[in-house]
Backbone as JSON Lines, residues from 0, in Angstrom:
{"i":0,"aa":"X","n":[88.6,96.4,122.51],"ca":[89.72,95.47,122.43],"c":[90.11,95.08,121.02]}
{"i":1,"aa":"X","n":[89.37,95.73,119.88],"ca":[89.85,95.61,118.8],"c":[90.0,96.46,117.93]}
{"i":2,"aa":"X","n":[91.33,96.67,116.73],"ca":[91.86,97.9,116.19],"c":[90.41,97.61,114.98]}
{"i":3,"aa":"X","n":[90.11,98.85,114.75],"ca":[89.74,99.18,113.99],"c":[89.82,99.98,112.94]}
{"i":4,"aa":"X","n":[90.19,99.81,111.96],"ca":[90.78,100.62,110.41],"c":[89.38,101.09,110.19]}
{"i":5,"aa":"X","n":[90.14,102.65,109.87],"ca":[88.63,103.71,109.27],"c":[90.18,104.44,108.05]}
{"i":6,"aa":"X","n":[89.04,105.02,107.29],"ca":[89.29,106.17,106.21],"c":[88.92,107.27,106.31]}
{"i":7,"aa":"X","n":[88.67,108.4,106.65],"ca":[88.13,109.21,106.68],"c":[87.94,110.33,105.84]}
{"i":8,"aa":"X","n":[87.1,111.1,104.97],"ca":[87.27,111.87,103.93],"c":[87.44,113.32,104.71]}
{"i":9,"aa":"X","n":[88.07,114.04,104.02],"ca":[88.35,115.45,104.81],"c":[87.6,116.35,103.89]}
{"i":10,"aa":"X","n":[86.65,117.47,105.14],"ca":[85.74,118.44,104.75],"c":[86.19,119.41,104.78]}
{"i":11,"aa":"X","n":[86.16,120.87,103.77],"ca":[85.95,122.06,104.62],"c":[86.01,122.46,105.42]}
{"i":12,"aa":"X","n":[84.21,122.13,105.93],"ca":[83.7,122.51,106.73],"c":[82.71,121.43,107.24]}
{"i":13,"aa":"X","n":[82.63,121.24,108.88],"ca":[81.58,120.32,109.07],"c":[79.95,120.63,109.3]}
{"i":14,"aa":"X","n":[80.07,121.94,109.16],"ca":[79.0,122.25,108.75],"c":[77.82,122.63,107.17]}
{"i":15,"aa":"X","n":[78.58,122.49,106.74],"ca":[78.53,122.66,105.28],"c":[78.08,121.25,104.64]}
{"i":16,"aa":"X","n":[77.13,121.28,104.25],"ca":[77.06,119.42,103.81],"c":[76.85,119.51,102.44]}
{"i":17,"aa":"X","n":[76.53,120.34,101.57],"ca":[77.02,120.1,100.26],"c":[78.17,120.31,99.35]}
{"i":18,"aa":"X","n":[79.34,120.62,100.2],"ca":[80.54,120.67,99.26],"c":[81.13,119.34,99.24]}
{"i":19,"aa":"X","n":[80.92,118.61,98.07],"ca":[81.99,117.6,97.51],"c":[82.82,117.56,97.1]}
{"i":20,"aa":"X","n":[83.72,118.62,97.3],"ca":[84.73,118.39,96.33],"c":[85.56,117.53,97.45]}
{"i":21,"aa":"X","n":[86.69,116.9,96.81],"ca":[87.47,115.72,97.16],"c":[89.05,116.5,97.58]}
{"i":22,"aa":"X","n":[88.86,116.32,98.95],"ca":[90.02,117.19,99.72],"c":[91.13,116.03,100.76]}
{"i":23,"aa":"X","n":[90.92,115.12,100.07],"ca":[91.77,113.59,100.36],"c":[91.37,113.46,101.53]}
{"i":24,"aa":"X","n":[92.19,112.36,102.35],"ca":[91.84,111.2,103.34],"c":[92.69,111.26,104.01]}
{"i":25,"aa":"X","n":[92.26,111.12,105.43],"ca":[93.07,110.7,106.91],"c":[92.9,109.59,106.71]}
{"i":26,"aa":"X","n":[93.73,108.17,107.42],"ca":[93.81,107.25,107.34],"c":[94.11,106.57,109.44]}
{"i":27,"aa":"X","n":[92.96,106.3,109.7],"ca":[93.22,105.86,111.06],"c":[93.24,104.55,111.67]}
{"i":28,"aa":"X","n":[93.81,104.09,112.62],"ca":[93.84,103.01,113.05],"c":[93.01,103.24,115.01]}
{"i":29,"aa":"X","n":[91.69,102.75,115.28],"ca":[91.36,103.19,116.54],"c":[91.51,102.16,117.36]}
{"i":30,"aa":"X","n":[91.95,101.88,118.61],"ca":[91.88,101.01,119.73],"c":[91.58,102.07,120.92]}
{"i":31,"aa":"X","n":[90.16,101.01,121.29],"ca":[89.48,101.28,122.95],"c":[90.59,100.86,123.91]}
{"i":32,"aa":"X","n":[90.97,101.32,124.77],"ca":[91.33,100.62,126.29],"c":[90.55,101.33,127.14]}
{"i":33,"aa":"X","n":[89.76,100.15,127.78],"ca":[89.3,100.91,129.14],"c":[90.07,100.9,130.4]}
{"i":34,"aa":"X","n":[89.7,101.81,131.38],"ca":[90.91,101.93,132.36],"c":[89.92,102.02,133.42]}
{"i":35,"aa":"X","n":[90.23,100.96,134.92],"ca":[89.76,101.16,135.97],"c":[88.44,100.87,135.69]}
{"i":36,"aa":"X","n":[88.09,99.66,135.04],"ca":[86.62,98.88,135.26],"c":[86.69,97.49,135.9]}
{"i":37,"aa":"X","n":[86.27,96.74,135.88],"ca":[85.72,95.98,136.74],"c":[85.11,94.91,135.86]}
{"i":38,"aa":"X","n":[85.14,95.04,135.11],"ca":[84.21,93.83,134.28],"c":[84.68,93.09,133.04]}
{"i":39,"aa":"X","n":[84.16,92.62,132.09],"ca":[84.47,91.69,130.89],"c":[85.31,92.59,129.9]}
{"i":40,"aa":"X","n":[85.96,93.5,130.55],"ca":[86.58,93.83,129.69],"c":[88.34,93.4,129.52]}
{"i":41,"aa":"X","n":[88.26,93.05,128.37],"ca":[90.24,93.05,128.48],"c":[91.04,93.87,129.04]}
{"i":42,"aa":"X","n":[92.33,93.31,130.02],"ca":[92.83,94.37,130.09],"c":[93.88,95.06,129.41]}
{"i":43,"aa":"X","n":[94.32,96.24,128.96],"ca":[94.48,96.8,127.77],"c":[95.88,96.21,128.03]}
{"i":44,"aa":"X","n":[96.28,96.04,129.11],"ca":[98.1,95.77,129.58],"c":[98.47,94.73,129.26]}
{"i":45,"aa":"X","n":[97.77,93.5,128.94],"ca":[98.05,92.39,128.89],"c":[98.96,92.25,127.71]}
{"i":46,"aa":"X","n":[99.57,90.64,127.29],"ca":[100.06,90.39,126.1],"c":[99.2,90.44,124.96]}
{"i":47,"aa":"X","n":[97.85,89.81,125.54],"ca":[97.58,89.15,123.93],"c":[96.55,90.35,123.28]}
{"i":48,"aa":"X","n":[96.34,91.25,124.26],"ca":[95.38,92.65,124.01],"c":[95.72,93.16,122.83]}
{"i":49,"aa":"X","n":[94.94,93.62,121.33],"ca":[94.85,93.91,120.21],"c":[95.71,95.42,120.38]}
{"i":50,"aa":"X","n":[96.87,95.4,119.25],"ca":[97.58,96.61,119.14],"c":[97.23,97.11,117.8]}
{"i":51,"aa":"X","n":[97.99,98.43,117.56],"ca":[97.28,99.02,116.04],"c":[98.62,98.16,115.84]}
{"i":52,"aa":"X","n":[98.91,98.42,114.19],"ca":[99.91,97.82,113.13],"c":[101.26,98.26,113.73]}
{"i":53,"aa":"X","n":[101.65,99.94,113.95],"ca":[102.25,100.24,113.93],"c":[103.05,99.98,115.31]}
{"i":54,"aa":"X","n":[102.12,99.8,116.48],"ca":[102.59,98.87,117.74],"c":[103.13,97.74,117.6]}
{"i":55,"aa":"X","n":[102.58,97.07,116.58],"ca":[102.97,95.23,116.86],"c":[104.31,95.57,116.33]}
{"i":56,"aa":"X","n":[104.46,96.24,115.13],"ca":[105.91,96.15,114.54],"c":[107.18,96.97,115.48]}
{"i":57,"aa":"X","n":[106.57,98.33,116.09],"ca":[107.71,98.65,117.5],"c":[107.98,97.67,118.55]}
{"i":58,"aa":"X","n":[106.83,97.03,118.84],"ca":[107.0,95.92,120.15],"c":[107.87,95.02,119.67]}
{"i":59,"aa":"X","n":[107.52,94.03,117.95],"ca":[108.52,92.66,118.2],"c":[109.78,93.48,117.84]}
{"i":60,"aa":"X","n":[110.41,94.33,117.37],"ca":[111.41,95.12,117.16],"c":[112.3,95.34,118.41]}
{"i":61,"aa":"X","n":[111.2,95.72,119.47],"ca":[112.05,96.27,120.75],"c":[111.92,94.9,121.14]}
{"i":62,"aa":"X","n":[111.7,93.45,121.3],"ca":[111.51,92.3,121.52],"c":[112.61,91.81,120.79]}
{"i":63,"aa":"X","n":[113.19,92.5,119.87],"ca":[114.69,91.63,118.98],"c":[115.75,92.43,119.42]}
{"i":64,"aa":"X","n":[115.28,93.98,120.09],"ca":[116.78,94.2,120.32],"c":[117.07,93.27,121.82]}
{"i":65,"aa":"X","n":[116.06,93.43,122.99],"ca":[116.25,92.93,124.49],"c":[116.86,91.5,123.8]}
{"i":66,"aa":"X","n":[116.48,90.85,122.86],"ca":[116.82,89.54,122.69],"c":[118.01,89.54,122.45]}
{"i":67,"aa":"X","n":[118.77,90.47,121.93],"ca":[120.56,90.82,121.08],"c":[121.08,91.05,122.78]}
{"i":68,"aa":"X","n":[119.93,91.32,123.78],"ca":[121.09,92.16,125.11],"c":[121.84,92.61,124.98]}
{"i":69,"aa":"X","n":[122.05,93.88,124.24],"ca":[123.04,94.96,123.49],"c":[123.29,95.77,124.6]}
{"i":70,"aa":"X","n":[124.73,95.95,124.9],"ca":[125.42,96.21,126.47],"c":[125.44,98.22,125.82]}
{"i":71,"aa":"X","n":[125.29,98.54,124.6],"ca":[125.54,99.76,124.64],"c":[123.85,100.42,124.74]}
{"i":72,"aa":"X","n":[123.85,101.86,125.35],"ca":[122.53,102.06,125.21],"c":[122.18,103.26,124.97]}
{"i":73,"aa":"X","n":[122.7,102.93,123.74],"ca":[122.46,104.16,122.39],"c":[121.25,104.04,122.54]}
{"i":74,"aa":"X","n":[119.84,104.88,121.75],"ca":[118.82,104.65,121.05],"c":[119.19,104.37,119.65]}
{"i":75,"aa":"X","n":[118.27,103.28,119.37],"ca":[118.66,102.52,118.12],"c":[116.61,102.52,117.23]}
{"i":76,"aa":"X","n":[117.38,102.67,116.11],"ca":[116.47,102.48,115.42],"c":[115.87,101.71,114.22]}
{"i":77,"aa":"X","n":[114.78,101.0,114.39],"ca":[114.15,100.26,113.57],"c":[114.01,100.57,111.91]}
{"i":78,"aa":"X","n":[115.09,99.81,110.95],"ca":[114.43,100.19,109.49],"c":[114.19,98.94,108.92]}
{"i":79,"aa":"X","n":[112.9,98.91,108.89],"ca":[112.18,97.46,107.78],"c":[112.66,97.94,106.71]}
{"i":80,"aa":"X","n":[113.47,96.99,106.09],"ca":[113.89,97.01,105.31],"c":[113.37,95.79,104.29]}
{"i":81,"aa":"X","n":[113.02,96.07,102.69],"ca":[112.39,94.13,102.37],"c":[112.02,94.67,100.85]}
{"i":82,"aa":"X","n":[111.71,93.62,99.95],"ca":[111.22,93.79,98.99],"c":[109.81,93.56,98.41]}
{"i":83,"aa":"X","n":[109.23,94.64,98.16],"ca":[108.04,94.5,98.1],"c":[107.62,94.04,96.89]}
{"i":84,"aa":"X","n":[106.52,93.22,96.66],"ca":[106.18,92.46,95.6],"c":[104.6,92.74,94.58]}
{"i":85,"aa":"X","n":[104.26,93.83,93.77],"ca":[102.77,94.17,93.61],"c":[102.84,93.61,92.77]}
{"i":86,"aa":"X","n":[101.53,93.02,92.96],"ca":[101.13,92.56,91.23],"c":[99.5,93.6,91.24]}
{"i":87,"aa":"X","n":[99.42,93.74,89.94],"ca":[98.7,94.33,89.38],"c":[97.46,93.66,88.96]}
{"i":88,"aa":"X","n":[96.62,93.03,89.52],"ca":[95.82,92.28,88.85],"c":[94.54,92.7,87.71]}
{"i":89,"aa":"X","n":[94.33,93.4,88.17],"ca":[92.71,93.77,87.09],"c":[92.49,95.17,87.74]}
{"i":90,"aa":"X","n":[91.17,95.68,86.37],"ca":[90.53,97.08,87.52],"c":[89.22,96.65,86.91]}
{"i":91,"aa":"X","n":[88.06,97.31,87.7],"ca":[86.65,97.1,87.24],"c":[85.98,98.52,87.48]}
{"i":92,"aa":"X","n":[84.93,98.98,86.45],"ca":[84.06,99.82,85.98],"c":[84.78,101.16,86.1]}
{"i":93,"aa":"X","n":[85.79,101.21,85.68],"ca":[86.66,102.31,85.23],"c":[85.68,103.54,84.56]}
{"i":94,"aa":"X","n":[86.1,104.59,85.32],"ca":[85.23,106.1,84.68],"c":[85.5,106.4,82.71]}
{"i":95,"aa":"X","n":[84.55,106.81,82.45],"ca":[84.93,107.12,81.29],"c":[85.49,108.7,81.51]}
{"i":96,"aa":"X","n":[86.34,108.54,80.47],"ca":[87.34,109.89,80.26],"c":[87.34,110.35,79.01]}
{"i":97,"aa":"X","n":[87.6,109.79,78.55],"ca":[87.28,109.82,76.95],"c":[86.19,110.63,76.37]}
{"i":98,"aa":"X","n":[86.32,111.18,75.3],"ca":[85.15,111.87,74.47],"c":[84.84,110.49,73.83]}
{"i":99,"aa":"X","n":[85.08,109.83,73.47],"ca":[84.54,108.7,72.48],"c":[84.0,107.85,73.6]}
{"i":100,"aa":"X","n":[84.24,107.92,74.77],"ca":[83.3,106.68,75.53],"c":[84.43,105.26,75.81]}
{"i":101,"aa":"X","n":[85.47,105.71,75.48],"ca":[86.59,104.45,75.34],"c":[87.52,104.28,76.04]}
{"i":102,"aa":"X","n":[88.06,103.66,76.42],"ca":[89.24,103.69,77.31],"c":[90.59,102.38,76.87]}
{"i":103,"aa":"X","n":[91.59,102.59,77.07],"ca":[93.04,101.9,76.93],"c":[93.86,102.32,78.18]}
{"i":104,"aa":"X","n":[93.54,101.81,79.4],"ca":[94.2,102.08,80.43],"c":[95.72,101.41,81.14]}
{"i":105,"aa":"X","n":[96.27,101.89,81.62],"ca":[97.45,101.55,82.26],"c":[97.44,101.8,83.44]}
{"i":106,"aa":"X","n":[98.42,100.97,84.12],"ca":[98.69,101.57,85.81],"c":[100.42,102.14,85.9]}
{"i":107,"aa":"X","n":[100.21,103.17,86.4],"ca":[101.81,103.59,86.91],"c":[101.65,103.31,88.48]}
{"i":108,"aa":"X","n":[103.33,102.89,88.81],"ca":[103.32,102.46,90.3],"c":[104.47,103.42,90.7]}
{"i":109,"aa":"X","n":[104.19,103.53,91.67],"ca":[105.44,104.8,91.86],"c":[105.73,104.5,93.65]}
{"i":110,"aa":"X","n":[106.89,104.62,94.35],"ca":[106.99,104.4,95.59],"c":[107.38,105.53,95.6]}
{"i":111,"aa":"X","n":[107.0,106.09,96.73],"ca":[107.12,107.81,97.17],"c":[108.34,108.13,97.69]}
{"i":112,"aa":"X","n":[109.54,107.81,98.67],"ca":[110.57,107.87,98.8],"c":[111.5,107.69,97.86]}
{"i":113,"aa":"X","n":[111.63,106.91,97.27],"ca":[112.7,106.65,96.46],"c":[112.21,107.47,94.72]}
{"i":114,"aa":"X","n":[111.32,107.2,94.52],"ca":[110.85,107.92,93.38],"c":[110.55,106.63,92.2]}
{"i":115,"aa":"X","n":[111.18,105.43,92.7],"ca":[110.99,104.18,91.8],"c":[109.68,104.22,91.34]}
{"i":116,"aa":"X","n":[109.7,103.89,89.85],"ca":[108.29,104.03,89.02],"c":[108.55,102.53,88.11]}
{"i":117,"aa":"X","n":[107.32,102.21,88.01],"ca":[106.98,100.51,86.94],"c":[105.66,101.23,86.13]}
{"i":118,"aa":"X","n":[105.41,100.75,85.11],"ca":[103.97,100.74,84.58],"c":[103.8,99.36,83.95]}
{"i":119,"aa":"X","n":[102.5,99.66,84.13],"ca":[101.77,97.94,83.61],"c":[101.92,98.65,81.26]}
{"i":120,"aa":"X","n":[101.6,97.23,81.32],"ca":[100.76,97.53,79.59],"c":[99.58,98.35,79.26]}
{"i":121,"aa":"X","n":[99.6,98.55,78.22],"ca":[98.33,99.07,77.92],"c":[97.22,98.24,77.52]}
{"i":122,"aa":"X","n":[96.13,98.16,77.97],"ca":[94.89,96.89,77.54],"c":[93.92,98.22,76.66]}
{"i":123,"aa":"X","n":[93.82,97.42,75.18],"ca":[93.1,98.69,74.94],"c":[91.47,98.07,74.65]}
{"i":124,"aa":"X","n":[90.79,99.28,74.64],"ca":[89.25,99.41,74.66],"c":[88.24,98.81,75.56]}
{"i":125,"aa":"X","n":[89.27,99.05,76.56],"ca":[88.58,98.41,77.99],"c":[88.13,98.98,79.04]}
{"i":126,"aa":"X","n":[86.55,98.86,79.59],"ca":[86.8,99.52,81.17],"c":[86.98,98.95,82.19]}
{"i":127,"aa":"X","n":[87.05,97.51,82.0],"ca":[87.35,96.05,82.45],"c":[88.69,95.35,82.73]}
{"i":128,"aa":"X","n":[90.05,96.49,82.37],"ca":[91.12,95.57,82.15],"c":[91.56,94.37,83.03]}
{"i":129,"aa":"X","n":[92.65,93.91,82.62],"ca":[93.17,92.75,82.99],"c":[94.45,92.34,82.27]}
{"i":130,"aa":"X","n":[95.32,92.66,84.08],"ca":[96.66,92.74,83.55],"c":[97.63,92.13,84.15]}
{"i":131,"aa":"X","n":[97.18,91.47,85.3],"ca":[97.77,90.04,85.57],"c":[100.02,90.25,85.91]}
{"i":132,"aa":"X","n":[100.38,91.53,86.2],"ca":[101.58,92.0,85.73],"c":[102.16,92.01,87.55]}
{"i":133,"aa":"X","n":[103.52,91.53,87.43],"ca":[104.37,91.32,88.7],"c":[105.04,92.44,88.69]}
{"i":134,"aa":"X","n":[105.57,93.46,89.73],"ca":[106.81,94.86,89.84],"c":[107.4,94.55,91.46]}
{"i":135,"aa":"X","n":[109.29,94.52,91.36],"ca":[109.25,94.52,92.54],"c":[109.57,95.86,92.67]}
{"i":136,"aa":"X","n":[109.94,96.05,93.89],"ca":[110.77,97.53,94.55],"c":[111.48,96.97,95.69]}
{"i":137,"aa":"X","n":[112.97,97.3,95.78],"ca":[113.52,97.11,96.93],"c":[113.15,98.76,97.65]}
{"i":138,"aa":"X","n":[113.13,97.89,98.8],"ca":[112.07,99.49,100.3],"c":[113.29,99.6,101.11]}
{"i":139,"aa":"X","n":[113.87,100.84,101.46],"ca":[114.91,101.18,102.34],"c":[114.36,101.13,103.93]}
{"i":140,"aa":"X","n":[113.05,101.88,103.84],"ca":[112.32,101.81,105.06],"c":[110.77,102.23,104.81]}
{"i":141,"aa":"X","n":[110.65,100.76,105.33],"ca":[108.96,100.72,104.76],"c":[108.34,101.18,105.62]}
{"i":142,"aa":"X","n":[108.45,101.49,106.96],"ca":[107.65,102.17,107.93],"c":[107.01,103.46,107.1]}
{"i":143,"aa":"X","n":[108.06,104.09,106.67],"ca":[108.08,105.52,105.9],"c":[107.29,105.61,104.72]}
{"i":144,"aa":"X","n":[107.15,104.96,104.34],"ca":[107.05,104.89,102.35],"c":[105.59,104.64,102.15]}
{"i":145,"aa":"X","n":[105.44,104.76,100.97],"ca":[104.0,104.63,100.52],"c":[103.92,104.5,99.12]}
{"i":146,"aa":"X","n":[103.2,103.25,98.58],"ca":[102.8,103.04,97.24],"c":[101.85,104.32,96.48]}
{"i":147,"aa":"X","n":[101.73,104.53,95.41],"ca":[100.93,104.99,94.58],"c":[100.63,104.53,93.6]}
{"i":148,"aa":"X","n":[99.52,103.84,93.42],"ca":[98.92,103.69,91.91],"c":[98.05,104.24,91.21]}
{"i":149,"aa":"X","n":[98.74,105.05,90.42],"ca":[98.1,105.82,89.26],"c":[97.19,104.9,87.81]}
{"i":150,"aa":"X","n":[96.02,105.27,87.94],"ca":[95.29,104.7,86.69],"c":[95.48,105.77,85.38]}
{"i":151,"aa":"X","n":[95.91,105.57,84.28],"ca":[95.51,106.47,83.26],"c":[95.64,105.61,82.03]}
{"i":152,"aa":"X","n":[94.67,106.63,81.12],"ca":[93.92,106.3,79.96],"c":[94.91,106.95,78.62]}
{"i":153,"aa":"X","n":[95.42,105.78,77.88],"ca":[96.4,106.2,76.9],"c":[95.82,106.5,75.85]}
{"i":154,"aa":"X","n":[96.66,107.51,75.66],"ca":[95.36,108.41,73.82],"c":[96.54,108.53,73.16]}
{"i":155,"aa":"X","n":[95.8,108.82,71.82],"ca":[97.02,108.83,70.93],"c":[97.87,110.26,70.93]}
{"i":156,"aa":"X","n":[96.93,111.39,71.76],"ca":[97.45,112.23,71.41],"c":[98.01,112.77,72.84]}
{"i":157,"aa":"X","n":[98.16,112.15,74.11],"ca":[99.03,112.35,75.3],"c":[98.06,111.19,76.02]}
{"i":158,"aa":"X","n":[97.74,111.44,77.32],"ca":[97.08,110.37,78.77],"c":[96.04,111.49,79.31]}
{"i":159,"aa":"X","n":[94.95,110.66,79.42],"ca":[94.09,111.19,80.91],"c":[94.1,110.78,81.84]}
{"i":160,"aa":"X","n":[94.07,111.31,83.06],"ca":[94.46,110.73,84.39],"c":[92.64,110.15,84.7]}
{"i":161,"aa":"X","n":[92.84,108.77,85.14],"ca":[91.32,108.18,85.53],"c":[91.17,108.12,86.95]}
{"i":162,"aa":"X","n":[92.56,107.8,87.71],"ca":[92.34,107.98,89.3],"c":[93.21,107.3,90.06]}
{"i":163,"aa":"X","n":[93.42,107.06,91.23],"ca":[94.44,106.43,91.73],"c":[94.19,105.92,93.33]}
{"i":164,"aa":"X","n":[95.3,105.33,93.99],"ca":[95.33,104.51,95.02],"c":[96.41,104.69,95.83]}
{"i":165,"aa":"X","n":[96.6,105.13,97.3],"ca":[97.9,105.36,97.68],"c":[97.5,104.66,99.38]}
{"i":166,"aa":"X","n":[98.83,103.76,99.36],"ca":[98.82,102.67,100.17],"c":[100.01,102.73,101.27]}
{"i":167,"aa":"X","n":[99.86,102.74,102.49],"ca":[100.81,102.31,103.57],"c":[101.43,101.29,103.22]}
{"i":168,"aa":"X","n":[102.61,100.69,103.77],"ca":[103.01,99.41,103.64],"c":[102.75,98.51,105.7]}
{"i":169,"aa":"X","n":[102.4,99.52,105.84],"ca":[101.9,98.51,107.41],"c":[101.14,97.45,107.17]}
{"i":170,"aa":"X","n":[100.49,96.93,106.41],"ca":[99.65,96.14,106.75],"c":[100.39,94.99,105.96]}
{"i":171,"aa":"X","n":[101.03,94.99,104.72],"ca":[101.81,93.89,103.99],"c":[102.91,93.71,104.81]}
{"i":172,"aa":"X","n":[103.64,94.53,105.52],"ca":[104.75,94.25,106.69],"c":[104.54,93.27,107.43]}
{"i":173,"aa":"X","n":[102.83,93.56,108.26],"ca":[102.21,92.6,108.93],"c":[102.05,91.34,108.87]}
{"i":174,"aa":"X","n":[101.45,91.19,107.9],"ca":[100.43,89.83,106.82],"c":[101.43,89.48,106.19]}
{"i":175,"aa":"X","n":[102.7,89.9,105.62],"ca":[103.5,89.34,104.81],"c":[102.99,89.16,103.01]}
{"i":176,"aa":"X","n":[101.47,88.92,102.65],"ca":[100.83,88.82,101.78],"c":[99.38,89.32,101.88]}
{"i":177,"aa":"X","n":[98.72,89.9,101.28],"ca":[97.27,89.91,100.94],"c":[97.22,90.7,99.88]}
{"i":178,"aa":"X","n":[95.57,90.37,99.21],"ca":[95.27,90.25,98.53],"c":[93.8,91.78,98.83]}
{"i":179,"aa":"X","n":[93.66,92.56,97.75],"ca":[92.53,93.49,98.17],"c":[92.06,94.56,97.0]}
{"i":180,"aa":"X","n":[90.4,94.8,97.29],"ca":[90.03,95.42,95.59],"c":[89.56,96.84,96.36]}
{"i":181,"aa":"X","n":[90.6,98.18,95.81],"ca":[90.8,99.34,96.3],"c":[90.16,100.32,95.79]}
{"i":182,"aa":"X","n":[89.12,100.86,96.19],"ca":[88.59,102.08,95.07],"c":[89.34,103.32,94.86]}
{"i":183,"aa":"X","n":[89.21,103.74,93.58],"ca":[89.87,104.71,93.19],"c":[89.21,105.92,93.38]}
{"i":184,"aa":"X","n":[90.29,106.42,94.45],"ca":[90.69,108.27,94.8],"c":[90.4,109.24,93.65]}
{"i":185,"aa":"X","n":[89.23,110.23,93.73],"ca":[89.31,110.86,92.71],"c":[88.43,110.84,91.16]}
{"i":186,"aa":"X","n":[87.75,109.53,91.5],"ca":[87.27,108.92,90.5],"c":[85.99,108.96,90.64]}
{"i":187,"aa":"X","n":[85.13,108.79,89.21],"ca":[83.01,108.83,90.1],"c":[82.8,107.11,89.81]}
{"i":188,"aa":"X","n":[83.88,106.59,89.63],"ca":[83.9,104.83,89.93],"c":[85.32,103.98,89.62]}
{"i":189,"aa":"X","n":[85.17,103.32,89.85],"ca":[86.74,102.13,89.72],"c":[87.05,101.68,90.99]}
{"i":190,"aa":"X","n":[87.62,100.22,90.14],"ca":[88.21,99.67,91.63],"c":[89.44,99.21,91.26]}
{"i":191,"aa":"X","n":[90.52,99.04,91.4],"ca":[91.7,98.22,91.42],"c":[91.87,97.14,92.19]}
{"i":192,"aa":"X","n":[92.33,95.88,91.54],"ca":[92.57,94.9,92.33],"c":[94.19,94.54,91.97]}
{"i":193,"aa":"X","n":[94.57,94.48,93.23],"ca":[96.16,94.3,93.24],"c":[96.45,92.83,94.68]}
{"i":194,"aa":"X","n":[97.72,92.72,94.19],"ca":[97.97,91.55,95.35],"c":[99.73,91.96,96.1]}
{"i":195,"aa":"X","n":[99.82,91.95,97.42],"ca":[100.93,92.74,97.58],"c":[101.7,92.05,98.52]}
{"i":196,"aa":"X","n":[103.08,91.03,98.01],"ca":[104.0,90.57,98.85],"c":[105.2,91.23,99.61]}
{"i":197,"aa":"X","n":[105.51,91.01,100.88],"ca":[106.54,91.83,101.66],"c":[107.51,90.79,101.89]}
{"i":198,"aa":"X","n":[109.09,90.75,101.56],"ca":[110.07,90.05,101.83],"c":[110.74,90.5,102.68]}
{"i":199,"aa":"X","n":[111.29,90.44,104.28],"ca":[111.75,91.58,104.87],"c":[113.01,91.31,104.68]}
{"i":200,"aa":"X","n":[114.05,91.97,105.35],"ca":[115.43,92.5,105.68],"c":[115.68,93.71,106.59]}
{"i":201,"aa":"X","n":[115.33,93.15,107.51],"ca":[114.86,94.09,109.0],"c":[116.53,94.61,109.32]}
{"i":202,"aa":"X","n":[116.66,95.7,109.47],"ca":[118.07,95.96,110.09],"c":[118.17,97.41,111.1]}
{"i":203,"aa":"X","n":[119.1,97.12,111.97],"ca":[119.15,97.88,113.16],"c":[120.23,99.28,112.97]}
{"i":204,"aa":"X","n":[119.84,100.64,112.97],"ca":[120.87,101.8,112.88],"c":[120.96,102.27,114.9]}
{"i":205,"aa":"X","n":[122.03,102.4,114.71],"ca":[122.21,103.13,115.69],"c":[122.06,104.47,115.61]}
{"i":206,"aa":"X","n":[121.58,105.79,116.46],"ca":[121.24,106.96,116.39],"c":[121.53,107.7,117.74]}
């Protein structure tokens, strides 16, 4: 009766247990319903029964059109529409990249649909930064889209890439706000801590 968020790393092979190399992530949301028991269990049909993310936001959606009682009966479709709000707060124990052991890191933010890009400052000689930095993005349709935050290490003589973070917007849709420290993809340590507001502007296409 309750969703449960997993990550999952993708193998090869599942038989194979020493290849590490890093072949990215499924990202799942699981809910049990049992069917045809008899006992303490919820039943999955009810109202208040736990949905994944992507349910709650189709249900109150199809809950705003029945509410419009819209006499035409097109299929219509849902685009969250809203402005999303990251702040950038800090990263901790950042990989070294560097031949000297040093680091001057930055974050690039990039939203995957639209191609919109922000970068933070550069904090230099840090593996500790702290950058405390606000970016909005207006989202055409956030169902769709997905953040990326890129970590890299500014040199004088181009960037090394240190690692990165790539984020749904289901769950800030949800929550409207939270707050969360993300390890970095790619990396043999780091964490990013970011804080991420959703302003909506929900609007209805016909299709």
């Amino acid at each position: 009766g309750k969703v449960k968020d997993v990550w999952l790393n993708l193998v090869k092979d599942l038989e194979i247990q020493r290849d590490s190399k890093y072949r990215g992530q499924v990202h799942l949301e699981l809910l049990y319903c049992p069917f045809g028991m008899e006992n303490s269990f919820t039943n999955p049909f009810s109202s208040d029964f736990s949905m994944t993310s992507l349910e709650r936001v189709l249900k109150n959606g199809a809950d705003d059109i029945e509410n419009e009682k819209a006499v035409t009966h097109k299929k219509r479709e849902i685009i969250i529409r809203g402005v999303l709000s990251v702040t950038v707060i800090s990263a901790e124990d950042l990989p070294i990249v560097d031949l000297m052991g040093k680091a001057d890191p930055y974050v690039v933010l990039t939203m995957k649909k639209s191609e919109l890009k922000n970068k933070t400052r550069v904090v230099n000689d840090s593996l500790n930064p702290v950058w405390n930095q606000t970016f909005d993005f207006v989202v055409e349709d956030g169902l769709h889209d997905m953040l990326i935050l890129e970590v890299w290490d500014h040199d004088t003589f181009g960037k090394d890439y240190m690692g990165r973070c790539i984020l749904t917007l289901t769950r800030v849709i949800l929550e409207g706000e939270y707050k969360d420290c993300l390890p970095l993809e790619g990396a043999k340590s780091g964490k990013l801590n970011i804080n991420l507001k959703w302003m909506p502007q929900p609007i209805f296409r016909d299709s």
